[in-house]
Every structure is written in C-alpha cells, then in structure tokens.
KEVEXGU-58870 format. One line per 2 residues: their letters; for each residue z, y, x of C-alpha. Coordinates in Angstrom, 1 decimal. Layout:
! residues N
a> Z Y X  ...
! end
This chain:
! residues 449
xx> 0.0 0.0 0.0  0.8 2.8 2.7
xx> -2.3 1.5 4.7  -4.2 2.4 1.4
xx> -2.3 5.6 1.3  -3.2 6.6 5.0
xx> -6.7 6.4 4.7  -8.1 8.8 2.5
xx> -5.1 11.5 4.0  -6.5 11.0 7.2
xx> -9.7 11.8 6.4  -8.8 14.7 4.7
xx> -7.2 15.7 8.1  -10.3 14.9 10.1
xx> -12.2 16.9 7.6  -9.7 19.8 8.0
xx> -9.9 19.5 11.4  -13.6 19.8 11.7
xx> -14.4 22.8 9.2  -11.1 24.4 11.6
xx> -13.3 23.6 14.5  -16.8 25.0 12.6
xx> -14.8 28.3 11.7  -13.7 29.1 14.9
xx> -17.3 28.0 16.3  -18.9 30.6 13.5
xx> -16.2 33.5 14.1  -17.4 32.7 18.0
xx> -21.0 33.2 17.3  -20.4 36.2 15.0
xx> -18.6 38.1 18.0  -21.2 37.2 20.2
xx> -23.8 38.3 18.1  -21.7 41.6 17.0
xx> -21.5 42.0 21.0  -24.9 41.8 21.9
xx> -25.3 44.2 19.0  -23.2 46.9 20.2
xx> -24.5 46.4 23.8  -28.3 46.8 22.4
xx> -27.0 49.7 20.5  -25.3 51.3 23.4
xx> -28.9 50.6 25.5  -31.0 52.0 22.8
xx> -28.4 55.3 22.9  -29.1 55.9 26.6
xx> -32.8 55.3 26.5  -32.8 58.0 24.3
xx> -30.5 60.4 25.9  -32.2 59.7 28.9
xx> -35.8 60.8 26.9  -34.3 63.4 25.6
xx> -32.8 65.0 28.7  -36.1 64.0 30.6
xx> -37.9 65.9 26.9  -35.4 68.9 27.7
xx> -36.1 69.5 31.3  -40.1 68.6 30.5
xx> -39.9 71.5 28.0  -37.8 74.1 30.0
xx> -40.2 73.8 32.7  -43.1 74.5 30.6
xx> -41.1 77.7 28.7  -40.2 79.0 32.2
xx> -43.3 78.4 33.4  -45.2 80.1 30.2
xx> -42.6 82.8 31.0  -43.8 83.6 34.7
xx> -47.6 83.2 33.1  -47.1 85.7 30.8
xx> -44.9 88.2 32.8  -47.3 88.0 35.7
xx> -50.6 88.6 33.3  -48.1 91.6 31.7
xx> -47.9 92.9 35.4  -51.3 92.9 36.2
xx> -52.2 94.8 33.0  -49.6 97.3 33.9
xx> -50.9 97.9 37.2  -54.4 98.2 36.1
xx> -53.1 101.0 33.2  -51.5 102.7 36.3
xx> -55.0 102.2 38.3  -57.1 103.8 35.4
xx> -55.0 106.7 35.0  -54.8 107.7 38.6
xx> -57.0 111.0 39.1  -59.4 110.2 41.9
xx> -59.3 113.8 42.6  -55.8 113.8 43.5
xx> -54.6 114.8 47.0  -53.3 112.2 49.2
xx> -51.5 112.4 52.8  -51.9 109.9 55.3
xx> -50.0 109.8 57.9  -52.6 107.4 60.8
xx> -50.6 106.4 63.5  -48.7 109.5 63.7
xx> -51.5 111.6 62.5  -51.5 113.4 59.7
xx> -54.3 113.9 57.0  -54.8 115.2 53.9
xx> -57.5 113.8 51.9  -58.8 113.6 48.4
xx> -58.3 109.9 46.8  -61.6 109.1 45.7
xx> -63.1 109.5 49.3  -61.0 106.5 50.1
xx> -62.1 104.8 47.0  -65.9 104.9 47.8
xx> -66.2 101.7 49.0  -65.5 100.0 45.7
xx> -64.4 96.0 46.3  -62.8 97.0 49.9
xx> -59.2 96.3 50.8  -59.1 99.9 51.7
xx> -60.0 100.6 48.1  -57.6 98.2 46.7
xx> -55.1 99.7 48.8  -55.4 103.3 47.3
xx> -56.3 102.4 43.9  -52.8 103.7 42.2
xx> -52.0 100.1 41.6  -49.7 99.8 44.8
xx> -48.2 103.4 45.0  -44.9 102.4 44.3
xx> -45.1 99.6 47.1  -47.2 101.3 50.4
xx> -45.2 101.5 53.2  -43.7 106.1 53.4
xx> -42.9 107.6 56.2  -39.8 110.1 55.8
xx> -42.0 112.7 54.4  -43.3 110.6 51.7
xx> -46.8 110.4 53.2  -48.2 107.0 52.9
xx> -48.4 105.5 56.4  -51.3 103.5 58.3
xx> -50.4 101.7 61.8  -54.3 102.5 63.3
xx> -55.5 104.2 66.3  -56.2 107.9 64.6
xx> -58.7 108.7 67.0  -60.7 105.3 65.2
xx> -59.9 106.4 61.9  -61.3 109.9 62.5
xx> -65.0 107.7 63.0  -63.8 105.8 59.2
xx> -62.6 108.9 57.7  -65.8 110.8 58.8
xx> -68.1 108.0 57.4  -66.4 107.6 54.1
xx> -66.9 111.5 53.4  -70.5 111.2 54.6
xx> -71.0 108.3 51.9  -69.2 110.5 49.3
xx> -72.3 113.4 49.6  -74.6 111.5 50.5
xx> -78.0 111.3 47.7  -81.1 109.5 47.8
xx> -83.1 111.8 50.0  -80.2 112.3 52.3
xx> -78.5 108.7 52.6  -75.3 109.0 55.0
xx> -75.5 108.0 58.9  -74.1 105.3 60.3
xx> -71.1 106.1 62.7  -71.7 106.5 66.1
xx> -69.2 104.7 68.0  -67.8 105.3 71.7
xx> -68.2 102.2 74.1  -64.6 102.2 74.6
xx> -63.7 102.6 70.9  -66.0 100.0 69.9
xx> -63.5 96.7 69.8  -60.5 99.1 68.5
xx> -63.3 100.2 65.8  -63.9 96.6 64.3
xx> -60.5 95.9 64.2  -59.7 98.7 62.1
xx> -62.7 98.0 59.8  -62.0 94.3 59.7
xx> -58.5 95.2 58.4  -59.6 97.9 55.7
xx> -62.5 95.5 54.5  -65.4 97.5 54.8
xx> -67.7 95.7 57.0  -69.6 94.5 54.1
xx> -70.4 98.3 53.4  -70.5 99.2 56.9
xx> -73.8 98.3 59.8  -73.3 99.8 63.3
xx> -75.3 99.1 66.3  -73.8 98.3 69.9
xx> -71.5 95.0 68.6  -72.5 92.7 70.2
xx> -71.6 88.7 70.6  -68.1 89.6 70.9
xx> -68.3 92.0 67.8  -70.0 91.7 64.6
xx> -72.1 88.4 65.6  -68.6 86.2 66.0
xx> -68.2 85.9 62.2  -69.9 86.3 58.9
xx> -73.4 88.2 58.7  -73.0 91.6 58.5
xx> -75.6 93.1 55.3  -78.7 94.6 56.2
xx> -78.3 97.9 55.1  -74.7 99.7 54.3
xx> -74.0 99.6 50.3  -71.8 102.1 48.9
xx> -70.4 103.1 45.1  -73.2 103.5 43.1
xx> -75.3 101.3 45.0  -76.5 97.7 44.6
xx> -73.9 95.3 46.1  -74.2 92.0 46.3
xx> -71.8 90.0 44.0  -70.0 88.6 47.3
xx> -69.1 92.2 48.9  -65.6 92.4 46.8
xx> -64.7 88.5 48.1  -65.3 89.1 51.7
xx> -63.4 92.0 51.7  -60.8 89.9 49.5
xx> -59.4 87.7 52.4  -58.0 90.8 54.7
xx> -56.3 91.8 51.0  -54.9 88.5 50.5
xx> -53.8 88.1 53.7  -52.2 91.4 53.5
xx> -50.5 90.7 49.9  -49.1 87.5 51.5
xx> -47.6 89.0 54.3  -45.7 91.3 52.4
xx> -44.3 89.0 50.3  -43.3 87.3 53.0
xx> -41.1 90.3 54.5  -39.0 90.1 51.2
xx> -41.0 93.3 49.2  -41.2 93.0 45.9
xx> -44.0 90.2 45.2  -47.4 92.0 44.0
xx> -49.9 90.3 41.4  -53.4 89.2 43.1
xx> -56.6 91.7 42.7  -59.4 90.3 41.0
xx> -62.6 92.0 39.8  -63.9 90.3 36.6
xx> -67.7 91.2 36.9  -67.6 90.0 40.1
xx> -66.2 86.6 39.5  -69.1 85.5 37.3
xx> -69.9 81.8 37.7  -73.3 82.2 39.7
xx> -75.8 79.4 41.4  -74.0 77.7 43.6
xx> -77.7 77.4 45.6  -76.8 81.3 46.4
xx> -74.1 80.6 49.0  -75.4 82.5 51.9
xx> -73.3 81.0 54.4  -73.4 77.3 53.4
xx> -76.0 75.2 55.0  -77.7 73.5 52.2
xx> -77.1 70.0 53.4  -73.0 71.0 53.2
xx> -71.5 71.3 50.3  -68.4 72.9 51.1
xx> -65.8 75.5 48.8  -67.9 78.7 47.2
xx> -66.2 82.1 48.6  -68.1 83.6 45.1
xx> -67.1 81.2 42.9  -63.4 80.7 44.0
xx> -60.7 82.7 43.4  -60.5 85.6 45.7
xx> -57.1 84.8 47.0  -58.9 81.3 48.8
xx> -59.8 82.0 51.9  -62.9 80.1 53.9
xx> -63.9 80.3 57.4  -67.6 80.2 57.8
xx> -67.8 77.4 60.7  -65.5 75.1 58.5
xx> -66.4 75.5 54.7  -65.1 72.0 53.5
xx> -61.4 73.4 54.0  -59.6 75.9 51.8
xx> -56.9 78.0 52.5  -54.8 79.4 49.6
xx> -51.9 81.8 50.5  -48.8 81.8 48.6
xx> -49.8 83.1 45.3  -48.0 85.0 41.8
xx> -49.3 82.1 39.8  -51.9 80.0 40.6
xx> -55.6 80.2 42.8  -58.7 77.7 42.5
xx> -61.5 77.0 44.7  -64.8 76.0 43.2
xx> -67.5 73.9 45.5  -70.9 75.5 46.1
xx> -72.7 72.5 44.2  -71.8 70.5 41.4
xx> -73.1 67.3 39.8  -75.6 67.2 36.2
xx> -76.9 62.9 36.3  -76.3 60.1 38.0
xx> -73.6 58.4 39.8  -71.6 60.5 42.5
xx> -68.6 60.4 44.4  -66.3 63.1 46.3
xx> -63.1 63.6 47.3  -60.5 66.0 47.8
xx> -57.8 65.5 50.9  -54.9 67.6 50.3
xx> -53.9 68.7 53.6  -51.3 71.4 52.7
xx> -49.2 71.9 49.0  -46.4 70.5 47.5
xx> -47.7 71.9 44.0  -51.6 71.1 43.6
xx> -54.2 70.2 40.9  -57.2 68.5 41.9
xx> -60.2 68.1 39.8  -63.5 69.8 38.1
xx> -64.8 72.5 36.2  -67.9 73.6 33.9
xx> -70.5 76.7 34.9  -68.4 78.3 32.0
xx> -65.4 78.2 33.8  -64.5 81.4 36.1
xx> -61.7 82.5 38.5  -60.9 85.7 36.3
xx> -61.2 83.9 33.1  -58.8 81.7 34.2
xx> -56.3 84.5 34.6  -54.2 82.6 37.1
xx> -53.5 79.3 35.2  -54.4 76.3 37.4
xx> -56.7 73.9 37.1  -56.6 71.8 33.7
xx> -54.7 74.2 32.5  -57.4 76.8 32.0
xx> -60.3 76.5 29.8  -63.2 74.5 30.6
xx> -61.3 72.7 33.6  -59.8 68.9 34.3
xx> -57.4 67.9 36.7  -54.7 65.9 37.9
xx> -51.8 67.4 39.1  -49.5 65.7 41.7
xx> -46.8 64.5 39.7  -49.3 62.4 38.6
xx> -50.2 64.2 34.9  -53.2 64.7 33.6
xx> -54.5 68.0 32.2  -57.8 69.0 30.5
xx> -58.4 72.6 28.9  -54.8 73.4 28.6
xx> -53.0 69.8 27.2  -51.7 67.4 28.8
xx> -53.3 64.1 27.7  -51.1 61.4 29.9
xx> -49.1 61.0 33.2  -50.0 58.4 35.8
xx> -47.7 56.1 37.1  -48.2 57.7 40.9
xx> -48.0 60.8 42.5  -50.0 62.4 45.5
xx> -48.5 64.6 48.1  -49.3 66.2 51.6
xx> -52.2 63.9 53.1  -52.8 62.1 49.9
xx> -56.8 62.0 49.0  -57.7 61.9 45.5
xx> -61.3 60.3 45.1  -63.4 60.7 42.0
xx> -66.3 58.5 41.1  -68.4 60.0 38.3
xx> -70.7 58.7 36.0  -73.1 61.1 34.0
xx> -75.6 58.6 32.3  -76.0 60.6 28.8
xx> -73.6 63.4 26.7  -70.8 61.3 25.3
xx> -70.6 58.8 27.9  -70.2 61.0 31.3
xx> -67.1 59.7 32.9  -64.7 60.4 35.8
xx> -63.1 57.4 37.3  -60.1 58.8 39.8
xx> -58.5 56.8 43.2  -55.7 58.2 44.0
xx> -55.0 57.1 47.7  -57.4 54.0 47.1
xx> -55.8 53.3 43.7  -57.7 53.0 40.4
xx> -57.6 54.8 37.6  -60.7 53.8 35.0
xx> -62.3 56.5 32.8  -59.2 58.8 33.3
xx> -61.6 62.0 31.9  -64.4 61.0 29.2
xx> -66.9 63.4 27.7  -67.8 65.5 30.3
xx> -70.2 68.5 30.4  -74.1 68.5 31.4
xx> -73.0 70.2 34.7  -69.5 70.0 37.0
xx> -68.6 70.7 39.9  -65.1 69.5 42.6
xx> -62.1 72.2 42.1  -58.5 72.3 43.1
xx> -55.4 74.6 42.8  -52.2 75.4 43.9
xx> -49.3 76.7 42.3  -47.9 79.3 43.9
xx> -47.2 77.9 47.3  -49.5 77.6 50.5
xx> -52.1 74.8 49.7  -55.2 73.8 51.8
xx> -57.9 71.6 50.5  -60.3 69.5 52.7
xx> -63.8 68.4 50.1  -65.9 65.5 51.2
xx> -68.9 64.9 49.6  -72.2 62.3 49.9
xx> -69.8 59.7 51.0  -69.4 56.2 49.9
xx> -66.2 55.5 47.8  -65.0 53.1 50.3
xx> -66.2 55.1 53.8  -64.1 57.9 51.6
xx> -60.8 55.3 51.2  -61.1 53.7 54.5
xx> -61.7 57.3 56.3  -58.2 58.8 54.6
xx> -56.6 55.5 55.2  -57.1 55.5 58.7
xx> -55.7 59.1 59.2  -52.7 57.9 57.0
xx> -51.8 55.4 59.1  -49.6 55.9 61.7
xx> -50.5 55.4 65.5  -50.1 51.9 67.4
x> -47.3 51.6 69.6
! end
C-alpha cells in the first residue's frame, strides 16, 4: 500500500522539480536576452551620438566656413566702393627712398592691371606702409623712380600723333631700373632698349610695343603684373598686418582658348597664367608646377588645354598643401566667377578634396574612404564617348575609384585649389595611367639603405 502511495508523489516531485529547473532556465534566458537588449540599446545610443557629434562638427565647419566666404566677398565689395570713390585727381605724396613727391593719383593709375596701380587704387589706403608725416612711403632708389615717374606723366599726355617715349635709361641705372619696374609690375606696359641677356631676355617676353590706359592690352597684361601683387599681398600677411582680400579684374579673367598661351609650347600642357586665378603664380621654364601663396579664401589653377572625346588620362601631384581640391572644370567656369570658392564648390567645377569628399557645383555628393596629403598623386582617367555617358574614373595614390563623376560637359579641362594655405600643384599629362602610378610611386618610396 505505501509502495502504491510513493509512486505517483514522486512523480509529482520529479515533475516539480523539472518545471523548477525550466523556470529558472527561462528566467536565465530572459536576462540574457533583456542583457543583450540593453547592450544593443546602449551601442545604438553611441553610434548616434557619435553621428551626431561628427553631424555637429561637419555643420559648424561648413557655417564658419560660409562665414569667412561671405565676410571676405563683403570685404572685397567694400574695398572696391572705397576704390570707385577715390578722386583720381586727388593729390598724393610719396615719400621714394627718402624723397619726396607730390603727384596727382591718376598718373600712378595709368597703367591699369599693374601692381603699381593696384597699389594706389584707394583700395589699400588704410594699409600702405606712412612715414611720420603721413606720406605714403616706397623703399626704391629715387634717382630710378624719377625715370618711372617721368614716363608715367609722359603716357598721361600722350595722344595718337604724339605717343609718349620710351625712357632713356643710364648704363649704370639699368639693373636698379628693372628691379624697380619688376616690382611695380609695369614691364608689360613698358619696352626699353639696352637689357640685355641679363635683363629683359632672362624671363617672360616683354610686348612689342608699350600699351597704356586706353589702349589695347592683351587680356594677360593684368596676370603678369599679378604675381609681383600676390607676392607682395602675401608678404604682408605674413608680417602680422591685417590680411587683405586678393585683386582680381573680372573682364580679364574671361575663360579664353587655351591654344592662346603664349608661353606654353604646344606639345606642354602645363597650368594657364590667363585662365588661373591671378594669385597662382607660374614660372615660364616650369609650367607644369603651380604656386599658390597663402590666400583669403581660396585660388585655382586651370590647365592651358582640356579634353572634348576620347579616352584621356592626367594627373595632378600635390607637392605642397594641407588643404587642396583637385579636379576639373567647364569653359564656363572662371576664376572671378568663382569668387574665391574652391574647386567643386563653385559652379561648373568637380573635385575631390583631401579629406577624401567629393564635390560638384557646390554639394557634396559622397566621401571616399581615403584621404591624400603632401606627395599624394591623384590620377584621373576619363572617358567622353557621347553626352550622358562622359565619365571620370579617379586613382587616388594608385587606388580606384570607378565613375566617381558622371555626366560630364562637351569640354574639360585639369584644375586644383587650395584653401587658404601655400599649395603647389605639379600636372602630368599624355602619360599612361600606369607610367603615371608607377612614376609617383617611385618618388613615394623611400630610398634603399
């Protein structure tokens, strides 16, 4: 009888036993699961801090930078209200290396485009260097200037039947003389005879005639005179003056054929002087490399030739430039139209900048997983078959990136920026994608031991 008993209680405890044992193993696996849910929870809420903060600091750049765009454009509209209501009539003293002379302004305006011009256009009053009695003060030999001054007031009377002289220059003044005129920027407008191979001859062509205010120029004259001004602008913000907004001349800066380049040979196609911003410099034996000077906003050089059918490929070493943007732009596109915005970020432009983004007409479409720096070449391989299938495919230090711009125009041609700091750019063209890699990659690499 208590065998009878025992058997169906102790199945009740086994039974009590085992739904003990599945409770505890379900309350286990609910923790576990609650765990893991709070832990993805917790992940998920620092992803998206982590986007948000990277969102935030994305977004304040931008703002500050749209700041400094817009309160550098409202300086150089400022400067050129002061410059159109100067009075060219107005009396100005110069003091010339301790010389004094009293001049009317618009004889040192004649030679529109010149750094001389630029210099005493009302724009840069407030900044030009005063000596204690408020004269504005030039560090050149006086007895060289008294050859400039004379010539500017001969080309300020001078008419069609009585065209002014060219300067006679003494044998001993002659090297102090190009110095000074290379400085002021007015050997475009300027011939002399007597320079010889250590003279005029050593640098860019000199025009054949002397051109003047109210006489053809060609549309170059303003950008050769542009480097000395650059030069100048960057020097003095170098000293710690207040900075000073680049000059540019709109009608000058009018996209042009790039066959025009006077001092490119045709089989080079190097960075365009007239189709650059006037703040890249270029020197005439070595036209693949340019040289951009720390700048308000930003500066872009152009190449002389561009690309219409076909498959091509160039590339673009940066040699100098923490801050840079490297790709192409359309014949609409123009250094004052792009009002100081880099490349990609101006109208009728595409570029890649080197945190690795990617910018066409003013949006950012994506960001690359690299970045370029310092000695980094960025190749582009581009294939213009028909409108709506012209393509740019884009190696960044012999990496691929397919078909990273699509729909590009009949006609483009290489371009790169900087952003405020020094930049230099070195273009090589009619080269083989992988001479172009392997050539880069061997400079990259360091040297055997």
């Amino acid at each position: 009888m208590s065998e009878v008993m025992q058997g169906p209680s102790g199945s009740a405890a086994l039974d009590t036993v085992r739904v003990d044992e599945l409770a505890t193993d379900l309350v286990r696996t609910v923790e576990t699961g609650r765990r893991q849910l709070h832990e993805e929870r917790d992940k998920l809420i620092l992803e998206f801090e982590a986007s948000r903060v990277q969102l935030h600091t994305e977004y304040s750049h931008r703002l500050l930078q749209a700041d400094e765009d817009l309160h550098s454009v409202q300086e150089e509209r400022s400067s050129r209200r002061e410059a159109s209501s100067v009075n060219l009539h107005e009396i100005v003293d110069l003091n010339v290396g301790g010389k004094t002379y009293t001049v009317k302004r618009e004889t040192l305006c004649v030679c529109r485009g010149s750094f001389l011009a630029e210099l005493f256009s009302g724009r840069w009053d407030r900044l030009l260097q005063k000596d204690e009695k408020g004269q504005f003060f030039l560090d050149i030999d006086p007895t060289v200037f008294d050859i400039v001054l004379a010539w500017l007031r001969d080309c300020k009377i001078e008419s069609p039947t009585r065209p002014a002289s060219c300067p006679t220059v003494p044998e001993e003044h002659i090297q102090h003389f190009q110095a000074a005129v290379d400085y002021l920027g007015l050997r475009p407008f300027l011939a002399v005879g007597g320079l010889g191979p250590n003279g005029w001859a050593s640098s860019s062509a000199m025009p054949e005639a002397p051109l003047r205010d109210g006489a053809p120029r060609p549309p170059g004259s303003f950008l050769k005179a542009a480097g000395s001004l650059s030069s100048f602008l960057s020097s003095w913000r170098s000293s710690g003056s207040e900075p000073l907004v680049r000059a540019s001349e709109a009608q000058a800066l009018q996209t042009s054929s790039a066959a025009s380049e006077p001092t490119v040979p045709s089989k080079v196609v190097g960075w365009s002087q007239r189709n650059s911003d006037p703040a890249v410099c270029r020197r005439d034996e070595e036209v693949t490399l340019a040289l951009i000077p720390e700048t308000r906003g930003s500066a872009t050089a152009r190449a002389t030739r561009g690309f219409q059918s076909g498959q091509h490929c160039f590339g673009v070493k940066v040699v100098m430039g923490a801050e840079s943007f490297v790709g192409l732009v359309s014949p609409q596109w123009s250094a004052a139209a792009a009002a100081a915005l880099p490349l990609g970020r101006a109208l009728h432009s595409w570029a890649i900048a080197s945190d690795g983004s990617v910018w066409v007409a003013g949006r950012e479409l994506e960001r690359l997983p690299v970045a370029f720096a310092e000695g980094s070449c960025i190749a582009f391989v581009l294939t213009l078959p028909a409108v709506g299938l012209r393509t740019a495919t884009v190696y960044i230090d012999g990496q691929p990136f397919e078909k990273v711009f699509t729909d590009l125009p009949d006609t483009v041609y290489p371009a790169a920026s900087n952003l405020r700091l020094p930049a230099q750019f070195r273009l090589q063209c009619d080269v083989s994608l992988e001479d172009l890699i392997q050539s880069n990659a061997v400079e990259a690499s360091p040297p055997a031991e």
